[in-house]
VEXLUM-805106 format. One record per residue (C-alpha): x, y, z; residue in three letters. Coordinates in steps of 0.5 Angstrom, whole numbers, plus 500, padded with zeros to 3 digits. Layout:
% VEXLUM-805106
XYZALA/...
***
This chain:
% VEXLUM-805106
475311575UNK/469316576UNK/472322577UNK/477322572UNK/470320567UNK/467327571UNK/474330569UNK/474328562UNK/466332561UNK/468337565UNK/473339560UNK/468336553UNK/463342556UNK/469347557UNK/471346550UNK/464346547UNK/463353551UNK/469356547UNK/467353541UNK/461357541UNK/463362543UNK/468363538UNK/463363533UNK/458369536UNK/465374535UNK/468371528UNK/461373525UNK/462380521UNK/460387524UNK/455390520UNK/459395515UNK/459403516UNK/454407511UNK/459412507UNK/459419511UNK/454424509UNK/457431505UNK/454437504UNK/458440497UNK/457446491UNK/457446485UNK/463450481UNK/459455476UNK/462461472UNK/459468475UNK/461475476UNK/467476481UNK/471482482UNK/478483479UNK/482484485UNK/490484484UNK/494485492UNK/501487491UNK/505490497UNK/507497499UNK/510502502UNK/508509504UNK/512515503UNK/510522505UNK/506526498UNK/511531500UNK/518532504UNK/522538506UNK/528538510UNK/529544513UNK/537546513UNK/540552515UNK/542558511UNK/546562515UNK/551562521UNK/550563527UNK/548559534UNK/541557536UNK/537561540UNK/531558540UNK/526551537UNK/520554537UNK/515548536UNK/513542539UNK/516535536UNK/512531531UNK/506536531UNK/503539525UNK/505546523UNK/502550518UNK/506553513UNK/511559515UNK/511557522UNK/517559526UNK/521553528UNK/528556529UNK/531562532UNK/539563530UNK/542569533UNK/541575529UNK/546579531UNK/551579526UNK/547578520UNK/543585523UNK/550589523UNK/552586517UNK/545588514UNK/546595517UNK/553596514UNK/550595507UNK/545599509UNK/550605510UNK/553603504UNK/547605500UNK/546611504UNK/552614501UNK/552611494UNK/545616494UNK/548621496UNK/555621491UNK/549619485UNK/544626487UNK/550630487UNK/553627480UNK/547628478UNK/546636481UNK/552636477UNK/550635471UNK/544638470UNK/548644472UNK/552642466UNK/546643461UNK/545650460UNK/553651461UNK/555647454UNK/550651450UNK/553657452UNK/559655450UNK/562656459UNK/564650460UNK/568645454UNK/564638451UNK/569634454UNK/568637461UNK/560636460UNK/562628458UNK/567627464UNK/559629469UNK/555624465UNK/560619466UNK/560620473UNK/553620474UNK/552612470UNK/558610475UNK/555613481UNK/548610480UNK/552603477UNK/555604485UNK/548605488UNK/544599484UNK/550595486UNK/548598494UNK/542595493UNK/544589491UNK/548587497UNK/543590502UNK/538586500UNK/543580501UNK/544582507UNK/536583509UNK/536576506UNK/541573510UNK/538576517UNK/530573515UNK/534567515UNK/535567522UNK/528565523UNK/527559520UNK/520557518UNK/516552517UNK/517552508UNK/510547507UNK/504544512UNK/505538515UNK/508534521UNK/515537523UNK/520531526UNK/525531531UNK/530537532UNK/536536529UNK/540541534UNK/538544540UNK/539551543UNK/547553543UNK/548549537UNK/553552532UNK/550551525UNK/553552519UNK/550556512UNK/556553508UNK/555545510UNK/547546511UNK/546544517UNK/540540517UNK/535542522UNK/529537522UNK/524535516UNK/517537515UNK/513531512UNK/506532508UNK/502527510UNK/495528508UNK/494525503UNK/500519502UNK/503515496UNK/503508497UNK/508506492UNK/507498489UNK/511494483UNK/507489479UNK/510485474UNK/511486467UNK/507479465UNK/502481470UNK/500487467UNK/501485459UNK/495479461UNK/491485465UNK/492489459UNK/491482454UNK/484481458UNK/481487458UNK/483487450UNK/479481450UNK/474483453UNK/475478459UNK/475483464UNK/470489465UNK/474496467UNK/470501468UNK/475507467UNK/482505468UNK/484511470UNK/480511476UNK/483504480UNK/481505486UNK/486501492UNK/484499498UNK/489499503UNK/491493510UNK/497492514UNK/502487514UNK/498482519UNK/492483514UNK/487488518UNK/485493514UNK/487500515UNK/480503513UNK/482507508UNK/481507500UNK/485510495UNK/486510487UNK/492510482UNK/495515480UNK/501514477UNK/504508472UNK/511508470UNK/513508463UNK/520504464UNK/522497467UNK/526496471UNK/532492469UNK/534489477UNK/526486478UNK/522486471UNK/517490475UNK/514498474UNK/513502479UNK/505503481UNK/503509485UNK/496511489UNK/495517493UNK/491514499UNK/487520504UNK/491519511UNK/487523516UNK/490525522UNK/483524526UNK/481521530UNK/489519528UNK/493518523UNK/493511520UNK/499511515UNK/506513517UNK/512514512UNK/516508510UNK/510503513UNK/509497509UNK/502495506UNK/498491502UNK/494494496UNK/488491493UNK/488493487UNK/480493485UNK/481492477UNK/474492475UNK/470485475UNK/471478472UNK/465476467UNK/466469468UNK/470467475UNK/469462479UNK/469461487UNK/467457493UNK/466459500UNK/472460504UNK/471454509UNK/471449503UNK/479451502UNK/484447506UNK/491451507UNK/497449508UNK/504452508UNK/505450501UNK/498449498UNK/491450498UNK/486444496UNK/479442496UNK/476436496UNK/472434489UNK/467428489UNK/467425483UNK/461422479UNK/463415482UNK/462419489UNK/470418491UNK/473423493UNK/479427490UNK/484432492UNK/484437488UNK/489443488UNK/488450487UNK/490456486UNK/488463490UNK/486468489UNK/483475494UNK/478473498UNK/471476496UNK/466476502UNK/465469505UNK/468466499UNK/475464496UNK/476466489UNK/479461485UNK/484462479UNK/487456477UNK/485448479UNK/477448478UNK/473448473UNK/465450472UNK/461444475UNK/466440479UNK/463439487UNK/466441491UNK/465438499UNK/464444504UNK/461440510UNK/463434513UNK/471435511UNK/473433518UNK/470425516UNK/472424509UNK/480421507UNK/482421498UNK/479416495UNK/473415499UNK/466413497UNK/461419500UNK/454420501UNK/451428498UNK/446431502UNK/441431498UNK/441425494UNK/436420495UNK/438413495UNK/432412489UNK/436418485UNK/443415487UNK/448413492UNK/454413493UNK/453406497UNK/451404492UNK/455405486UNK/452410482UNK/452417480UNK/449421485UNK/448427479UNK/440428481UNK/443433485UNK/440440484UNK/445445482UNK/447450487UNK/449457487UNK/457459487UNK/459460494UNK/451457498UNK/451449500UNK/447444496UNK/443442503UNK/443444510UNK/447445515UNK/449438519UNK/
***
């Protein structure tokens, strides 16, 4: 009887145990503050009216040296993708017989000097005889006809030397403008062909290229409209300047201008073509090369009342940029935008903000959409999040500087 009355306690002091200590862990955990943000205030200043628009370089000029003569190569004279001035020896075709053929015309001039001195001794001679009645009219004119075909034949000699002298020079095939000359197309012992212009190599001018872009025809009417409206600030149109990057981004260091606008667009794309003549030094090395796609940025004057904020408050993604903007109320909203070309540390913004939405630019990693957040720089007298008013004593920042400091 005394142990099962011991039993029964010991299992009544268990149960009060358990009880208790149920009680402690069902008591509610103190609530977590809102997380504590840094943001900016979007506000309308100056940014510079960059357009980006790829490219593709091509040479300023390109001369595709081909043969002019038949012959078979004796000689290339120059070293492979080197620069070459202009009228540099870059081949050598046999000249043996273009020289003969060169000399046989000059024989056929020789004599056909010769027949015209002698027609023309004739008819000096007839002069004096006519007057005095010696030799008949008819015989004077026969020597006067002589001699014009006889000088006919040597202007016709002199013709066909000087073709023959021509075709000799083309024997040596120079280079016809400065620039980098490319592969040889033939070699030593090559039979080439004045008929079919066998093609020998291409000399490329490369300094300075063009960069040839095609911009829309909407792009450029609102261009236009802006600067009609005064939106936009160009100082002179006619000297746009174009800063040059490579396809993953790196700039080539290197800043042309625009230099042609076509006049007509085409039918296939609604695009006109825009060219820029960029400098492209060959030292320390050249940094253009010839069918190279590029990147261009156009930098078309300022806009007076642009927006931006700092580069590190843009989340992007594969399909979209967005920002995170705390509203009166202290909840968080995504916002999406729409880039436009970096300006320094900050991110132009062409569409989805307006002047005096805040912007979070610290503390992204802590916060989810429809959250309650705490600005730095708001004290719990001027308003909180926590606490459901509007933290609007904020001071306003400047476009791209964070409104506190640094967590």
């Amino acid at each position: 009887m005394i142990r099962r009355v011991e039993a029964a306690a010991a299992l009544l002091l268990v149960a009060l145990l358990a009880a208790c200590g149920g009680t402690g862990e069902e008591e509610a955990a103190p609530s977590a503050p809102p997380p504590l943000v840094e943001t900016v205030v979007v506000e309308a200043h100056p940014v510079p009216n960059v357009i980006e628009l790829p490219g593709r370089v091509e040479p300023l000029r390109t001369a595709e040296v081909r043969a002019r003569v038949t012959g078979i190569v004796e000689a290339v004279t120059y070293e492979e993708g080197t620069q070459v001035a202009e009228g540099k020896l870059l081949f050598r075709i046999d000249p043996r017989e273009a020289r003969a053929a060169y000399n046989q015309a000059q024989a056929t001039l020789q004599r056909a000097r010769a027949t015209a001195a002698n027609a023309r001794e004739v008819v000096r001679r007839y002069d004096g005889l006519v007057d005095q009645q010696a030799i008949s009219q008819q015989e004077y004119d026969a020597a006067i006809a002589a001699l014009r075909e006889a000088e006919a034949d040597v202007a016709q000699a002199e013709a066909a030397s000087e073709a023959r002298r021509l075709t000799l020079s083309y024997t040596n095939v120079n280079a016809p403008i400065s620039g980098r000359a490319g592969r040889a197309q033939v070699r030593e012992g090559a039979l080439v062909s004045e008929g079919e212009a066998t093609l020998l190599t291409v000399v490329e001018q490369l300094d300075p290229v063009y960069v040839n872009f095609s911009q829309s025809t909407s792009e450029l009417l609102a261009l236009r409209r802006n600067i009609r409206e005064g939106a936009l600030d160009v100082p002179d149109p006619s000297r746009v300047a174009v800063e040059i990057t490579y396809e993953d981004g790196t700039p080539a260091g290197v800043t042309g201008h625009i230099d042609f606008l076509d006049l007509s667009v085409s039918e296939g794309t609604g695009t006109i073509t825009v060219r820029a003549e960029v400098p492209n030094p060959s030292t320390p090395q050249r940094v253009l090369l010839p069918g190279q796609y590029v990147t261009g940025r156009m930098l078309a004057g300022e806009r007076r009342r642009g927006l931006s904020v700092p580069q590190r408050a843009v989340m992007v993604s594969e399909d979209e940029a967005s920002v995170y903007l705390v509203g009166e109320d202290g909840v968080v909203t995504p916002m999406p935008v729409e880039l436009g070309p970096q300006d320094g540390a900050d991110w132009i913004i062409t569409e989805g903000l307006s002047e005096g939405d805040r912007v979070i630019v610290s503390g992204l990693q802590k916060v989810q959409p429809g959250q309650r957040v705490r600005v730095a720089g708001i004290s719990a007298g001027e308003g909180s999040a926590a606490s459901g008013t509007a933290p609007n004593s904020q001071p306003p920042s400047q476009p791209g500087s964070a409104a506190g400091a640094e967590e």
